[in-house]
C-alpha positions as CSV (number, residue, x, y, z in Angstrom):
1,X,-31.3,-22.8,-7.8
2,X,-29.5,-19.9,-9.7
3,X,-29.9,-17.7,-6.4
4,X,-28.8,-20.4,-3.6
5,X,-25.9,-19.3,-2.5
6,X,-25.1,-22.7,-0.9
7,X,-25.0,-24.1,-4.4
8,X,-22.6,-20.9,-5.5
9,X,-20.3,-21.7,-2.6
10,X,-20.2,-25.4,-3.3
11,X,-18.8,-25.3,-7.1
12,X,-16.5,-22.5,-5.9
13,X,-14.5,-24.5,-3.4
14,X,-14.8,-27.7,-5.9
15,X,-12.6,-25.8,-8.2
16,X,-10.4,-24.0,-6.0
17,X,-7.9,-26.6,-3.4
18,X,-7.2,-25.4,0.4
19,X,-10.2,-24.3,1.2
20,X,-12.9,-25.5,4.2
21,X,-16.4,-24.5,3.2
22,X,-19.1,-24.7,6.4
23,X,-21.9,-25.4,4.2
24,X,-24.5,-24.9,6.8
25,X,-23.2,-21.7,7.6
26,X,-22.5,-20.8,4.3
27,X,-18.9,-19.8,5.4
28,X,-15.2,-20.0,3.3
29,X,-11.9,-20.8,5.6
30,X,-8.8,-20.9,5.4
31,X,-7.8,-25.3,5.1
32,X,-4.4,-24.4,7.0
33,X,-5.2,-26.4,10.5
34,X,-2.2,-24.7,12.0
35,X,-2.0,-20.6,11.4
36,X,0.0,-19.1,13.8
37,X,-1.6,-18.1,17.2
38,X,0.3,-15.1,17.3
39,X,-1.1,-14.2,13.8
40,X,-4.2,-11.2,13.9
41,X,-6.8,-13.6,11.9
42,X,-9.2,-11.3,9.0
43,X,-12.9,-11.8,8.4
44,X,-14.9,-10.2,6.4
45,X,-18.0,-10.9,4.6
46,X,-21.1,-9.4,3.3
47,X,-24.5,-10.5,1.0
48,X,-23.2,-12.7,-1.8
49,X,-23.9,-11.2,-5.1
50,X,-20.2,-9.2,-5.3
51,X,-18.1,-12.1,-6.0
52,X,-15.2,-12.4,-5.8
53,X,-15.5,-10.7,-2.6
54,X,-15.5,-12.2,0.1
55,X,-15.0,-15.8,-0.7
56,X,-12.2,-15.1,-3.4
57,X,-9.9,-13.7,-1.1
58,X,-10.0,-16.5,1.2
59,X,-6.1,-17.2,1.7
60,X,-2.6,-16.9,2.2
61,X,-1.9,-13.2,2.5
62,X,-5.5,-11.9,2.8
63,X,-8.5,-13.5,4.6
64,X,-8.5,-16.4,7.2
65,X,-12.4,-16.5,6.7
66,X,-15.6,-14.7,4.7
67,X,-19.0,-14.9,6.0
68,X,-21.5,-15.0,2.8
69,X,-25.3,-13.7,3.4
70,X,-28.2,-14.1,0.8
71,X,-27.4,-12.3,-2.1
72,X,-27.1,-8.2,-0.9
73,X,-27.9,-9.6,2.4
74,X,-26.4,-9.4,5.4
75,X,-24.9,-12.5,7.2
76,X,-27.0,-13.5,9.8
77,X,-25.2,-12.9,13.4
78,X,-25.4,-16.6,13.6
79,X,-23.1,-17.5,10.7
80,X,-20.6,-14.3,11.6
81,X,-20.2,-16.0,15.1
82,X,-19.5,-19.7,14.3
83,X,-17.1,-18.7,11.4
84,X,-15.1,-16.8,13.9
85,X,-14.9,-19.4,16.6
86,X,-13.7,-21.5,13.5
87,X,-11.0,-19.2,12.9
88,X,-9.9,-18.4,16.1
89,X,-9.5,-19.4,19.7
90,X,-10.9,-16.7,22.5
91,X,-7.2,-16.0,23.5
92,X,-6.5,-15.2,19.7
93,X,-6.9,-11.6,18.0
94,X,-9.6,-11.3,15.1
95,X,-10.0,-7.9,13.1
96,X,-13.7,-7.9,10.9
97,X,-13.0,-6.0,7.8
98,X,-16.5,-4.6,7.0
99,X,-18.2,-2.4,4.7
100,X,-20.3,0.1,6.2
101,X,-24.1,-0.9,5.6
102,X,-26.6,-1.3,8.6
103,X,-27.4,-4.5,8.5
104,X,-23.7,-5.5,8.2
105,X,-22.9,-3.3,11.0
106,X,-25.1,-4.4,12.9
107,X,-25.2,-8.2,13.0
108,X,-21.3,-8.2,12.8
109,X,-21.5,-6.3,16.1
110,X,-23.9,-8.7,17.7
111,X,-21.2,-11.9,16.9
112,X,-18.5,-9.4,18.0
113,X,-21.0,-8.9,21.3
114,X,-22.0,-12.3,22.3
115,X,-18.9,-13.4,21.8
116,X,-16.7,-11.1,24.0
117,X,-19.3,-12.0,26.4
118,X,-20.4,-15.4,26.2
119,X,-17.4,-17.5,24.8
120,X,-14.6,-14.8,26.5
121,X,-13.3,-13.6,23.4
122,X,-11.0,-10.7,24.2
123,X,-9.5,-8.9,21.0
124,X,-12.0,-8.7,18.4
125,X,-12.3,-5.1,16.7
126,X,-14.5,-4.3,13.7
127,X,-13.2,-2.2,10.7
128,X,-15.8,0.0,8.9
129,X,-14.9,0.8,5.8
130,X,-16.5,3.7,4.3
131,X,-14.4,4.6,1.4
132,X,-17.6,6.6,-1.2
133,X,-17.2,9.6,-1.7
134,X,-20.0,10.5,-3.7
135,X,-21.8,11.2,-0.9
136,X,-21.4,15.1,0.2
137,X,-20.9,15.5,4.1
138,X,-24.1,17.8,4.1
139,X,-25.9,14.6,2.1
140,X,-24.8,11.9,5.0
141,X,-27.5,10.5,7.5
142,X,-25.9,10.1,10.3
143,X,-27.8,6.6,11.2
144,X,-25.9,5.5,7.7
145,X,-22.4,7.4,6.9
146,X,-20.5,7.1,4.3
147,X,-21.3,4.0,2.1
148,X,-18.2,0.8,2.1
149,X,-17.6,0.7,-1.7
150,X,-14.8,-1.4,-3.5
151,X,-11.9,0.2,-1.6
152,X,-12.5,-2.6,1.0
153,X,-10.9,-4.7,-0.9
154,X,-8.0,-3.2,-1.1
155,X,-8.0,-2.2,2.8
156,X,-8.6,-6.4,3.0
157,X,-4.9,-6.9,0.9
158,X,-3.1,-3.8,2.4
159,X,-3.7,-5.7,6.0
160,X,-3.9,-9.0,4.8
161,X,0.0,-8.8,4.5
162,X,0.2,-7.2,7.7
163,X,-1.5,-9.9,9.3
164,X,0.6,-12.0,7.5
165,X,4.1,-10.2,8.3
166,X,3.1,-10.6,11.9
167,X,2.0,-7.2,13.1
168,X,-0.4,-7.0,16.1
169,X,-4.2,-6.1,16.1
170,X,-3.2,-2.4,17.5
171,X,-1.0,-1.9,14.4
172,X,-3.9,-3.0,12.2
173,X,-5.9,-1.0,13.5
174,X,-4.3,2.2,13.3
175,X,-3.3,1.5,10.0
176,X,-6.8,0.9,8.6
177,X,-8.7,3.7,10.8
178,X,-5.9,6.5,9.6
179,X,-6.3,5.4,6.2
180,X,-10.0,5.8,6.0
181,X,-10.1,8.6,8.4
182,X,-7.3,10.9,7.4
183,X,-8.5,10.7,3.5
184,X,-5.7,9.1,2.2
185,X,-8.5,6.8,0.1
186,X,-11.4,7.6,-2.0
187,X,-13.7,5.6,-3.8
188,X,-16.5,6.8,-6.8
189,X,-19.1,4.2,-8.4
190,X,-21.2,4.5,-11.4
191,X,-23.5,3.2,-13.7
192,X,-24.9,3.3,-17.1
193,X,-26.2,1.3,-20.2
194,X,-24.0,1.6,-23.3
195,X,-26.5,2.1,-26.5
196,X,-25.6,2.5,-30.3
197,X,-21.9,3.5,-29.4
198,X,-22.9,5.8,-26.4
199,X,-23.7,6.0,-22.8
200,X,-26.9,6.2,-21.9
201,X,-29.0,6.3,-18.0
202,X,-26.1,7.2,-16.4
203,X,-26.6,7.4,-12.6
204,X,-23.5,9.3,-10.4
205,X,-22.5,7.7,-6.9
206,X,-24.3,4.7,-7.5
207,X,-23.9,2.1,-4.4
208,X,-23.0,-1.5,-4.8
209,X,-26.6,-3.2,-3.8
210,X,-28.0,-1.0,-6.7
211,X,-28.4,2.4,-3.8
212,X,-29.3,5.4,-6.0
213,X,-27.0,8.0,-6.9
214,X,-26.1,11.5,-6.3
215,X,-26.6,13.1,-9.8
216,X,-28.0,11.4,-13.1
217,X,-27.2,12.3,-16.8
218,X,-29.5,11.0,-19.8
219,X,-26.5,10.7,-22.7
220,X,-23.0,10.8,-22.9
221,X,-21.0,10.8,-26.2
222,X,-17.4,9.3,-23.9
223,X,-16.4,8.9,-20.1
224,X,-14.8,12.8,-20.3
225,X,-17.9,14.5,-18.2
226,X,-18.4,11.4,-15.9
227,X,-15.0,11.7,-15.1
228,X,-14.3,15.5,-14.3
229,X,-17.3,15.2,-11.9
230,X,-16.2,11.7,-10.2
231,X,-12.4,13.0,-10.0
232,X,-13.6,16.3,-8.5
233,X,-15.7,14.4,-5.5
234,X,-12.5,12.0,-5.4
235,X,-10.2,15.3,-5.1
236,X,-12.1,16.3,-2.7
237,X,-10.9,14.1,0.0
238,X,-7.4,13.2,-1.2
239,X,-6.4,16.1,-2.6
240,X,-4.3,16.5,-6.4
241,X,-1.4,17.8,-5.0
242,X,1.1,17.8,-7.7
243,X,4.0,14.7,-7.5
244,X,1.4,12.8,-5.5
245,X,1.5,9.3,-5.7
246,X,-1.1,7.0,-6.2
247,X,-2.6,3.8,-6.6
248,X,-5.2,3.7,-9.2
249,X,-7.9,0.6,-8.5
250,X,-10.4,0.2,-11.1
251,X,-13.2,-2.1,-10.5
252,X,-16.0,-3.5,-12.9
253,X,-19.5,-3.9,-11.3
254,X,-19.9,-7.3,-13.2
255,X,-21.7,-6.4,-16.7
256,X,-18.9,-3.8,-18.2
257,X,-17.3,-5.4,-21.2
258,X,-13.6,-5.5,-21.5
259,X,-13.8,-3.0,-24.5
260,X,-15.8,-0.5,-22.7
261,X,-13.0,-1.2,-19.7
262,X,-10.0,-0.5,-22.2
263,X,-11.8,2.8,-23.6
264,X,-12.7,3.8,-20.0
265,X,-8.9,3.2,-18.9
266,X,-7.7,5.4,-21.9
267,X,-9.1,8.5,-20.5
268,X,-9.3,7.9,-17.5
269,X,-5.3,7.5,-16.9
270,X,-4.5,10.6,-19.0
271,X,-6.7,12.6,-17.2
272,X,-5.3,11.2,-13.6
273,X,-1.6,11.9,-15.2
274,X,-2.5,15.8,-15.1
275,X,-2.1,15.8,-11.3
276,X,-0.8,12.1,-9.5
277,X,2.0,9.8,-10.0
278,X,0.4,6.6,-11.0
279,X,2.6,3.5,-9.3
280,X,-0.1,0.9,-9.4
281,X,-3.1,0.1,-11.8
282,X,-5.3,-2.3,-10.4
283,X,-8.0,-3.4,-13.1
284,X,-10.9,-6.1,-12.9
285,X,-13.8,-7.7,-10.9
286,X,-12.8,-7.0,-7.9
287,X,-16.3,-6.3,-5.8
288,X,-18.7,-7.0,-8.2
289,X,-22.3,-6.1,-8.1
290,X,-24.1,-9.4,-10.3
291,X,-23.7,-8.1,-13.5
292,X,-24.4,-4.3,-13.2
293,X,-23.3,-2.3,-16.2
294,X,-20.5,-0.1,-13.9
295,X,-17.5,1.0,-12.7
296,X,-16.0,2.2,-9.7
297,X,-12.3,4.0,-9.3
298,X,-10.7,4.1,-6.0
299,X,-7.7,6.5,-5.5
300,X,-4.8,5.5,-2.7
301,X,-2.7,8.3,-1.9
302,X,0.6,6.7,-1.0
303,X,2.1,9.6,0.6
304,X,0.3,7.6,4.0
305,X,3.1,5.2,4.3
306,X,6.4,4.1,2.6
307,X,4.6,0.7,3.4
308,X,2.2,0.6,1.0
309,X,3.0,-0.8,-2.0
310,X,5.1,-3.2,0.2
311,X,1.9,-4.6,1.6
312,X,0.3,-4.1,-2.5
313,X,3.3,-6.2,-3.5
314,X,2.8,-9.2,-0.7
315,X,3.0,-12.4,-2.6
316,X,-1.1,-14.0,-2.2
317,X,-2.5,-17.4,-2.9
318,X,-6.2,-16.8,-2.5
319,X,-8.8,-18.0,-5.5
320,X,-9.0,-14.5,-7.3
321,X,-6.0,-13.9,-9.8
322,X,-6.9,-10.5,-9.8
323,X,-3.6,-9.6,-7.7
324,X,-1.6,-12.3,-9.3
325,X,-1.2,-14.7,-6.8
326,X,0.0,-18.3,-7.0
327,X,-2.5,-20.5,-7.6
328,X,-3.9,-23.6,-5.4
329,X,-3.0,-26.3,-7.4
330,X,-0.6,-27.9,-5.2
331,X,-2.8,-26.8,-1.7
332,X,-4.6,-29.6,0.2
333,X,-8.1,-30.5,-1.9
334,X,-11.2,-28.0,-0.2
335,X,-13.0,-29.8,2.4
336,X,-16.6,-29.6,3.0
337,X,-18.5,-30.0,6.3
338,X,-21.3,-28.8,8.9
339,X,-20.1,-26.5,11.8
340,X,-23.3,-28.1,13.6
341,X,-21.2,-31.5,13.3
342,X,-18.1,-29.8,14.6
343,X,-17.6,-30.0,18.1
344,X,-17.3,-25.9,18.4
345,X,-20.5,-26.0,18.2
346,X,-20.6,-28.7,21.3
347,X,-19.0,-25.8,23.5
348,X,-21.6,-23.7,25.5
349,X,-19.5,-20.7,26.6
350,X,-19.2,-19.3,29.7
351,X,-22.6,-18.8,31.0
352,X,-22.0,-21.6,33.6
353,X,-19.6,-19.4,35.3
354,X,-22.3,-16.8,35.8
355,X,-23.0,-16.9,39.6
356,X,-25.6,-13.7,40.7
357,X,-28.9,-15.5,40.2
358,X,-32.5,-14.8,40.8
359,X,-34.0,-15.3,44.1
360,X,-35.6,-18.9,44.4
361,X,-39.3,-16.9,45.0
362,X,-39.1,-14.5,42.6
363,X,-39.0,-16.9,39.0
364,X,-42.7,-17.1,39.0
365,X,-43.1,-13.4,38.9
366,X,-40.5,-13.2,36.1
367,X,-42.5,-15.7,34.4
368,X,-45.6,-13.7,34.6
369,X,-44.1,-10.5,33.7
370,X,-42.4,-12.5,31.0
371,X,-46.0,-13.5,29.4
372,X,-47.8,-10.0,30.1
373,X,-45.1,-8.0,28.0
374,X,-45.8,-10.7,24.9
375,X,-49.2,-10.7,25.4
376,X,-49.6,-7.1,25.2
377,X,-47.1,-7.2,22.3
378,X,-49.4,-10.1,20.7
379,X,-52.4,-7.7,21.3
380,X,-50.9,-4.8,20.0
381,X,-49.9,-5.9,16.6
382,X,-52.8,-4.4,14.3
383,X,-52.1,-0.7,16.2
384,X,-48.3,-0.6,15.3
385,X,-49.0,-1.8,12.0
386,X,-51.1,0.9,11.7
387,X,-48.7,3.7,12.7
388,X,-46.2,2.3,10.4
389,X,-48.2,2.5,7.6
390,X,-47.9,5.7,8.1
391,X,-44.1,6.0,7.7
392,X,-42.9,2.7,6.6
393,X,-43.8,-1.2,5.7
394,X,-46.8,-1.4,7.6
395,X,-45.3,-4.6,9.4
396,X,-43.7,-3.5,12.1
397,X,-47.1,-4.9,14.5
398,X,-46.4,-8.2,12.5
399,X,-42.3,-8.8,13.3
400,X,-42.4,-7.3,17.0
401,X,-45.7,-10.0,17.4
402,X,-43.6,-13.3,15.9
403,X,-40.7,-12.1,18.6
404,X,-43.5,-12.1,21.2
405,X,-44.9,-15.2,20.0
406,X,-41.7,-17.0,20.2
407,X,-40.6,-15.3,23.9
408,X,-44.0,-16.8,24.7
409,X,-43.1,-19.9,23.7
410,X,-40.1,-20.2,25.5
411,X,-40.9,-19.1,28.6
412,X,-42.1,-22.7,30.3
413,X,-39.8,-24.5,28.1
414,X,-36.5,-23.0,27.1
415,X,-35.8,-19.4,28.9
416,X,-33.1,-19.8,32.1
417,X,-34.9,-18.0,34.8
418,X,-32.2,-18.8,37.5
419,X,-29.0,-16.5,36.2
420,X,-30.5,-13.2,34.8
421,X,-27.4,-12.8,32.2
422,X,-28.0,-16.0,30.5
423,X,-32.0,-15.2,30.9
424,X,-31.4,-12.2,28.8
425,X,-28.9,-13.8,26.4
426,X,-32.0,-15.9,25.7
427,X,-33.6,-13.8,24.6
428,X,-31.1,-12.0,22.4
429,X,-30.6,-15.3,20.3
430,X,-35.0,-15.5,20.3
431,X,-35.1,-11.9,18.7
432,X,-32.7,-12.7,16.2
433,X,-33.9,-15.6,15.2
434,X,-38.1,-14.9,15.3
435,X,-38.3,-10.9,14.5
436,X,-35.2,-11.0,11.5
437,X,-34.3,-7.3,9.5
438,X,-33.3,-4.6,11.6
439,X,-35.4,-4.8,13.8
440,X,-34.4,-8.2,15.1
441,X,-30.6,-7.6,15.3
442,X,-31.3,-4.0,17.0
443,X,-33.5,-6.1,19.6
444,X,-30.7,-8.9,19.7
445,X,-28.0,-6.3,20.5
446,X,-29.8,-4.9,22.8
447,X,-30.8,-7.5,25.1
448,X,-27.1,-9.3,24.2
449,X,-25.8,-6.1,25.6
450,X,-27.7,-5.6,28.4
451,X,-26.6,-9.1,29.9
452,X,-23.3,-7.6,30.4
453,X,-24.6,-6.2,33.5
454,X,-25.3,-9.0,35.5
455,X,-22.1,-10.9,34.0
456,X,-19.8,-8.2,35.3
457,X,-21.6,-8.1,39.0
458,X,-21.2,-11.9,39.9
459,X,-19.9,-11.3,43.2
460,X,-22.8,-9.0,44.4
461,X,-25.0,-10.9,46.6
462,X,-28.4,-10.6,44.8
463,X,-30.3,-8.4,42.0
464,X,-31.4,-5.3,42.7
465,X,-33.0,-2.5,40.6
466,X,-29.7,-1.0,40.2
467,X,-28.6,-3.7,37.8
468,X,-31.1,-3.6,35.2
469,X,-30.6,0.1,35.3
470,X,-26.7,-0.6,34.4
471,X,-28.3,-3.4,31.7
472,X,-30.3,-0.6,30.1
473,X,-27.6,1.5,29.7
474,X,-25.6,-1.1,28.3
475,X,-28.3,-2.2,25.9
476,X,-28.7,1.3,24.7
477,X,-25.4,2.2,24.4
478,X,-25.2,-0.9,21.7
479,X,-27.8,0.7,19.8
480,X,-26.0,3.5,19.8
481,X,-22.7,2.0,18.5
482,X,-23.5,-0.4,15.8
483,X,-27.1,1.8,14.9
484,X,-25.7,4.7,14.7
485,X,-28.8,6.6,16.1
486,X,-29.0,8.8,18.8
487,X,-31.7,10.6,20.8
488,X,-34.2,12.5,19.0
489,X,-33.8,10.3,15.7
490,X,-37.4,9.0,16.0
491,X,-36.7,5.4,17.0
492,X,-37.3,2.8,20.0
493,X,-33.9,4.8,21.4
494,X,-35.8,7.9,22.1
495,X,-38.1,6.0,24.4
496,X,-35.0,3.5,26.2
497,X,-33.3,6.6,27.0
498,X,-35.5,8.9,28.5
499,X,-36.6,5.8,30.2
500,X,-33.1,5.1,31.5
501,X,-32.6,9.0,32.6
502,X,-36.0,8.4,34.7
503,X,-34.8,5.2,35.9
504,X,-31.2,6.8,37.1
505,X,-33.1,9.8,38.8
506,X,-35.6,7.4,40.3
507,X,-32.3,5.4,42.2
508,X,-30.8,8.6,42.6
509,X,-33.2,9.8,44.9
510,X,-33.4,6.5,46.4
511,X,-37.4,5.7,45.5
512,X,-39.0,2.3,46.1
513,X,-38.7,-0.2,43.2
514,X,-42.2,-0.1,42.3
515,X,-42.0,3.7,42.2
516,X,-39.1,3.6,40.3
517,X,-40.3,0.8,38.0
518,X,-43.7,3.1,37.2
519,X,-41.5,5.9,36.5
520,X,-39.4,4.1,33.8
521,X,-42.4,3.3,32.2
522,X,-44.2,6.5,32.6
523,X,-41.0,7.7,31.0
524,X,-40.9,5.3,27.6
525,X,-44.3,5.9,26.8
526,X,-44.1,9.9,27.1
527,X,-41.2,10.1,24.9
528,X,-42.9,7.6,22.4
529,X,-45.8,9.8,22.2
530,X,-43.5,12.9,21.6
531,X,-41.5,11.3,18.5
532,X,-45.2,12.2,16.8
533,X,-43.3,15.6,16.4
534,X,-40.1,14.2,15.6
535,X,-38.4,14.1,12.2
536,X,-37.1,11.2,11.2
537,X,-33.1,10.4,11.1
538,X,-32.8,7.0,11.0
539,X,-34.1,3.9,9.3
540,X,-36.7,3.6,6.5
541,X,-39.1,6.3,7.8
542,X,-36.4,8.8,7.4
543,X,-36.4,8.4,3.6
544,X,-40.1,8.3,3.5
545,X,-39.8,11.9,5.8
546,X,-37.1,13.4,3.0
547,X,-39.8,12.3,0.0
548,X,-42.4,14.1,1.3
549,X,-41.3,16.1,3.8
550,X,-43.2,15.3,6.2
551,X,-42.0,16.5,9.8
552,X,-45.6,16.1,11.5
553,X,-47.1,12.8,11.7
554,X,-50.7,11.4,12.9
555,X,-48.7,8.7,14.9
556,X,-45.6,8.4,16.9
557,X,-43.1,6.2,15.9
558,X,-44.3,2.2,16.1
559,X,-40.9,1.2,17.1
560,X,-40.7,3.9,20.2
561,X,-44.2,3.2,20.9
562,X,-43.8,-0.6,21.0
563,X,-40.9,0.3,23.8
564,X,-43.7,2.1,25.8
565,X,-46.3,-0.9,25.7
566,X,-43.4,-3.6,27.0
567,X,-42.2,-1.0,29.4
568,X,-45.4,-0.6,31.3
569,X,-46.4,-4.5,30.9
570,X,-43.0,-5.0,32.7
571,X,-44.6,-2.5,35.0
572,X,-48.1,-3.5,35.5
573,X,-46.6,-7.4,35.9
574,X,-44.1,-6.3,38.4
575,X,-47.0,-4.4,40.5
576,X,-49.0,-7.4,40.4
577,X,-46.2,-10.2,41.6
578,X,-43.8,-7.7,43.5
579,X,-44.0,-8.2,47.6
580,X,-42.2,-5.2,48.5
């Protein structure tokens, strides 16, 4: 009960008034039934745990909705998808404000995916913020970046009012991207236990889900060291120029007392005085993490815009007095309901507008090449487990298996075998739902992706080989986007690509199908076996690599390698069935 965050959501929109909480998707809207059409609508959202973000700026001036996962979860795609077709119309413009985390990346980019594509939203854009800057360039993974700290929620008010003064997505856009990207704001987190009148465990660059720091410190007398090195990393990307001005944004990670916030404030504001113009101090809860024992500071350099503390300034009624908003008493009374019992979730989308479809003959070899890839999946489970042992959980055999147990199935049942976008679509929402984690919304993304091919050729007269090589590029280019991994990263990508280059050279030259088909295949499980030699740069096997420095393992990686077994299944099913 303590950790349902359905129960958390409840009390919070009994006390607050114009509010509509989705209970079974566990999202927070705006109660207004008639925002402006012209108006950008703002999402964001995140694992619960960091209250009062999202849910607290759920309003007038800020937020139209906030998505809330388990707590330091991600939302599933699921919940991200239904709050924005709550929000928003397809012919409407909806900007996700989101800190920069893989699973929030990537299950925000699968709503923003399927529904572009399945339910013809147009302008939807996704905001990363990635405001730490604890984090050394040299220190960054690529497949991660910088961390989203408590700087979103400022980024969430600056364009909140924006939204609200009627400027277009575009504007937005530009605003938020060359506020992040340009350095004009910095954010530096912290923790430590106070102990017989002193600092103790103090850990540098701490993230907000409890991610380790950069640099850790066993006693502190005061906040004077902890300061010259947070201030310096902070410099570092908006520099102290003298007559600088800035907004100072203070925010307690949940367990800081207000004492240790008021002797915290004292030197920290003297020491900022040396080199900035202080025109706003921003102090409280803002983006909390339970009840750490922390602080972060975030720095905005105003020289960015003489808009700024315009859009600070922007009069908010949202459930968090932390910006000193009016309050909700005389809103509408929060309503409560079920998005299942809505009828948005009657619509279907536009897959019945789909027209290139299978060929009549060839469904019952898509059904059988359909069960050999789960099959051999289902077989294969204790030999990936094994070679992620090596580098990881030691699951990965177990979460690929339940997606081929639940492809299996669907196959006689539930899978559309007639249009091959909605076929694959299908199979998107079956990987998300059966493998969960990463690997399920990679998977999802990928196959949501790939659909696009077929969707976009409806006027060609029948599949060809052609399209599923457009549908792999597609599918690997998503990886690419909302993973954040590239080729020779040691994951399922290294295999999909070389694959697709084989696949593109195979058409090129103008090969049969079948030949072409064996080639694609011959080309996953090659580069599988060479990620052996790989070093790891992406997911959980690259921190295991950077522990112990491993660079040469006994096994390739499981993910790459369960690529190769599904690619020649596809193969050997397709050379059994094929007639050409």
């Amino acid at each position: 009960m303590l950790s349902n965050v359905n129960t958390a959501l409840s009390g919070f929109v009994r006390a607050n008034n114009g509010l509509r909480f989705i209970q079974d998707r566990n999202c927070v809207l705006r109660r207004e039934e008639q925002l402006s059409k012209a108006k950008v609508k703002l999402i964001s959202g995140g694992g619960s745990g960091h209250e009062p973000a999202h849910n607290g700026y759920v309003g007038k001036g800020m937020l139209d909705g906030a998505v809330c996962g388990d707590v330091f979860c991600s939302p599933s795609a699921t919940s991200i998808f239904d709050c924005l077709r709550m929000v928003a119309k397809p012919d409407e413009s909806v900007l996700f404000v989101v800190n920069n985390y893989t699973g929030d990346r990537l299950n925000f980019g699968l709503a923003v995916e399927r529904a572009r594509l399945q339910y013809g939203y147009e302008n939807l854009q996704i905001l990363l913020n990635d405001d730490d800057c604890s984090i050394m360039e040299s220190m960054t993974k690529k497949s991660v970046g910088k961390r989203g700290l408590a700087g979103c929620v400022l980024l969430i008010k600056i364009l909140g009012a924006m939204a609200e003064l009627g400027h277009s997505m575009d504007e937005l856009i530009r605003f938020g991207e060359g506020l992040l990207r340009e350095g004009y704001i910095a954010t530096f987190g912290f923790t430590f236990d106070v102990i017989d009148g002193k600092l103790h465990n103090v850990e540098l660059g701490k993230g907000l889900h409890g991610e380790p720091g950069v640099y850790k410190m066993d006693v502190c007398n005061g906040f004077e060291s902890i300061l010259h090195f947070a201030l310096d990393r902070i410099a570092g990307k908006i520099a102290p120029y003298t007559d600088t001005d800035v907004v100072v944004f203070v925010n307690n990670l949940g367990g800081t007392s207000e004492f240790i916030m008021g002797v915290f404030m004292s030197t920290l504001l003297k020491m900022l005085m040396n080199d900035y113009n202080i025109k706003r101090v921003y102090v409280g809860n803002f983006f909390t993490s339970l009840n750490q024992s922390g602080l972060s500071i975030t720095l905005l350099n105003l020289k960015y815009s003489d808009k700024l503390l315009e859009y600070l300034d922007y009069e908010v009624q949202v459930a968090s007095p932390l910006f000193g908003g009016l309050q909700s008493y005389d809103l509408a009374p929060s309503e409560v309901l079920n998005f299942d019992d809505r009828l948005e979730s009657k619509v279907t989308g536009i897959a019945h507008e789909y027209k290139l479809c299978f060929a009549e003959s060839s469904q019952p070899m898509i059904r059988k090449i359909l069960k050999n890839i789960a099959n051999s999946l289902l077989s294969s489970r204790d030999l990936l487990n094994t070679y992620d042992k090596e580098c990881g959980d030691g699951d990965t055999g177990n979460t690929i298996a339940n997606g081929a147990e639940a492809l299996l199935a669907s196959i006689d049942s539930k899978l559309e075998l007639l249009h091959p976008a909605k076929l694959l679509q299908d199979i998107s929402m079956i990987m998300q739902l059966s493998i969960g984690g990463t690997s399920g919304a990679i998977y999802s993304l990928f196959f949501q992706a790939a659909s696009k091919a077929f969707a976009e050729a409806d006027n060609d007269p029948k599949v060809t080989i052609k399209h599923w090589l457009w549908a792999l590029t597609y599918g690997n280019d998503a990886i690419v986007q909302y993973a954040l991994t590239e080729v020779g990263d040691r994951t399922m990508l290294d295999a999909l690509r070389n694959g697709e280059f084989q696949l593109r050279d195979s058409l090129l030259q103008n090969l049969p199908t079948l030949i072409s088909v064996e080639k694609f295949a011959r080309a996953c499980r090659m580069e599988a076996a060479a990620t052996r030699k790989m070093v790891p740069k992406s997911g959980r096997a690259s921190y295991c690599a950077t522990a112990t420095g491993k660079s040469d393992f006994e096994y390739p990686d499981p993910g790459a390698h369960a690529v190769a077994i599904w690619a020649w299944a596809l193969y050997e099913g397709f050379k059994e069935n094929c007639t050409e």
